[in-house]
C-alpha positions as CSV (number, residue, x, y, z in Angstrom):
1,X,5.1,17.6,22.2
2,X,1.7,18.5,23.3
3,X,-0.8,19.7,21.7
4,X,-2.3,22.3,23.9
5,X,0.1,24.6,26.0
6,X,-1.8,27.0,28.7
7,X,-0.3,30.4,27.8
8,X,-0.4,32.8,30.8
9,X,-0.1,36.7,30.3
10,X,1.0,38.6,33.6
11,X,2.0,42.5,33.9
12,X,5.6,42.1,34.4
13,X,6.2,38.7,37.0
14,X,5.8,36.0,34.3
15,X,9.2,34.5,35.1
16,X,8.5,34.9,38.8
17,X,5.5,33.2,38.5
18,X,6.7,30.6,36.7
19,X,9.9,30.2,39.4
20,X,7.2,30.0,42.2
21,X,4.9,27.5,40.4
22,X,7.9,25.1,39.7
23,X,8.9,25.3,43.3
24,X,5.3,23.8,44.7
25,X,4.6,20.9,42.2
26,X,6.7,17.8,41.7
27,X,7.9,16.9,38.2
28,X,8.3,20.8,37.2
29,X,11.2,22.6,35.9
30,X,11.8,25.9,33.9
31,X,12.6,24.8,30.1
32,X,13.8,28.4,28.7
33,X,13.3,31.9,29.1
34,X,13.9,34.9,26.6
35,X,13.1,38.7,26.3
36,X,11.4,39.5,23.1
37,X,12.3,43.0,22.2
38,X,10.1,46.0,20.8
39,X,6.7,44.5,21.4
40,X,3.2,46.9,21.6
41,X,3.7,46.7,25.0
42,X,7.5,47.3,25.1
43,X,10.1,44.1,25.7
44,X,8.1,41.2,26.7
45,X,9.9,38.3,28.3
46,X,8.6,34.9,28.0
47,X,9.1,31.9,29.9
48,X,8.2,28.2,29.2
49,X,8.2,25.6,32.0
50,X,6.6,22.7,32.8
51,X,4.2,22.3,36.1
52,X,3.7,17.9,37.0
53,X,4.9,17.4,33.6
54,X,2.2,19.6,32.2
55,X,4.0,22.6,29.5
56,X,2.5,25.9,30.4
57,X,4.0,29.5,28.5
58,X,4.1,32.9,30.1
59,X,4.5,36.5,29.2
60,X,5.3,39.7,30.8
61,X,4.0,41.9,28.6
62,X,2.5,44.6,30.6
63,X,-1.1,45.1,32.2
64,X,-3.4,44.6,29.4
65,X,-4.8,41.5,30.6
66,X,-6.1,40.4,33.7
67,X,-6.4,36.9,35.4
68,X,-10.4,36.3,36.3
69,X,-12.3,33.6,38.0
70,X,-13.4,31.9,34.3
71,X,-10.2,29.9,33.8
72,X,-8.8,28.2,36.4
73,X,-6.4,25.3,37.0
74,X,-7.7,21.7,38.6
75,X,-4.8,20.3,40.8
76,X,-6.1,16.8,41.6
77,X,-4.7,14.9,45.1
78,X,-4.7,11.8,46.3
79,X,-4.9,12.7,50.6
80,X,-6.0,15.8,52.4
81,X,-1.7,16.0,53.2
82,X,-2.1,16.6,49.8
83,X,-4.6,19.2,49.2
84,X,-3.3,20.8,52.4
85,X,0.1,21.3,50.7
86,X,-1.2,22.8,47.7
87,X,-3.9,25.4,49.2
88,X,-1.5,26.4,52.0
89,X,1.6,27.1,49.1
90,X,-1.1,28.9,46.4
91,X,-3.8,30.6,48.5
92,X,-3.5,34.2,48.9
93,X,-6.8,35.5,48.5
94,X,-9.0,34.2,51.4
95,X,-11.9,35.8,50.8
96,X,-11.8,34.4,47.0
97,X,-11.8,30.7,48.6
98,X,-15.2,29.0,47.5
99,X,-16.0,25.5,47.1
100,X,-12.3,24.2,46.5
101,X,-11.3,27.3,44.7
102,X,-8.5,29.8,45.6
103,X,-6.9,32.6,44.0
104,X,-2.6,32.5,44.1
105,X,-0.9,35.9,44.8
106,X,-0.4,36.3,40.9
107,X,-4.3,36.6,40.8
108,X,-4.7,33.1,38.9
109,X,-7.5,30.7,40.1
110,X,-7.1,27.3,41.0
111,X,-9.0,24.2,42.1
112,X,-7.7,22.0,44.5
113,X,-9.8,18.6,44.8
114,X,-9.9,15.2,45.9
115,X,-9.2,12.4,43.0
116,X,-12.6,10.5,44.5
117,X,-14.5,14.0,43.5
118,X,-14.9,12.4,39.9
119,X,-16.4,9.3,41.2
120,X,-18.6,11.0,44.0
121,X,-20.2,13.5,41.9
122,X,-20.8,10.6,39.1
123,X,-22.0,8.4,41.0
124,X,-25.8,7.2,39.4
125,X,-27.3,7.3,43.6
126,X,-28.5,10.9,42.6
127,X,-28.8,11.4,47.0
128,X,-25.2,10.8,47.1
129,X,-24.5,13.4,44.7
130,X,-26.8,15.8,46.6
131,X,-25.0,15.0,49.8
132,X,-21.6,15.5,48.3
133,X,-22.8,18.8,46.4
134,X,-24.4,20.4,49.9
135,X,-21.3,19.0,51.7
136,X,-18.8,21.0,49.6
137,X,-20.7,24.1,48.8
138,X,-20.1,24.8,52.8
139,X,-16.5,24.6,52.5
140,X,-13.6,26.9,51.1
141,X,-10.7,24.2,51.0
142,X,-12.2,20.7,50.5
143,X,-12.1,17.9,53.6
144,X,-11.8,14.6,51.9
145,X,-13.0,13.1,55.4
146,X,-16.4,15.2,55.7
147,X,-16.7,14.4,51.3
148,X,-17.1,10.4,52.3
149,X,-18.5,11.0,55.2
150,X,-21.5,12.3,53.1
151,X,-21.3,10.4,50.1
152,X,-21.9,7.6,52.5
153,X,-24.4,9.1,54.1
154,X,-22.8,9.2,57.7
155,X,-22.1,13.1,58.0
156,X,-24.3,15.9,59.6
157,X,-25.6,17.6,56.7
């Protein structure tokens, strides 16, 4: 069992949420769902599922509580196929795309990045860094071929 479990409160789509999440990432299933009855907010149902083998919880216990831009989720891929597949599936907020964030249709934030972002933007060549840093800030969903193309110093910054 882990330790920490992300626990997600939506207004009343929790297991909808949960249903759609499982449906984009590999390695995910729904583990149980169950109505919790006379709650402050009325009957809540919960849901626990796991997303790339990663256990998340969810309520629907009314609109209290609102998703904002200070959590988010980091999705980490391998190719732009990839990162493609992930924005096109979870983005429905294009004028909340910044910088390899997005914003699903549930209001939720995620980022969808390269795995080589780690070892870019900790690389010791500080002008590397800065390259990387003023490549990405132009972009809303990441290009891993314009990312290398300034960390080695060959793109049109």
């Amino acid at each position: 069992m882990n330790k920490i479990t992300p626990h997600l409160w939506f207004d009343k789509e929790a297991k909808e949420a949960a249903e759609f999440y499982v449906s984009i990432f590999p390695d995910s299933k729904i583990t149980s769902s169950a109505t919790i009855h006379n709650t402050p907010s009325g009957d809540a149902g919960t849901v626990s599922f796991t997303l790339a083998g990663q256990p998340f919880m969810a309520i629907s216990a009314g609109p209290l509580f609102k998703f904002n831009e200070s959590i988010s989720f980091v999705v980490s891929c391998d190719t732009q196929e990839e990162i493609d597949r992930y924005w096109n599936a979870l983005s429905a907020h294009p004028e909340a795309e910044q910088c390899g964030w997005l914003k699903d249709k549930y209001g939720l934030s995620w980022q969808i990045v390269p795995a080589a972002m780690n070892k870019m933007m900790g690389d010791p060549d500080k002008e590397k860094v800065s390259r990387v840093t003023k490549a990405f800030l132009k972009m809303k969903k990441f290009n891993i071929a314009e990312l290398e193309r300034a960390y080695e110093g060959k793109g049109g910054e």
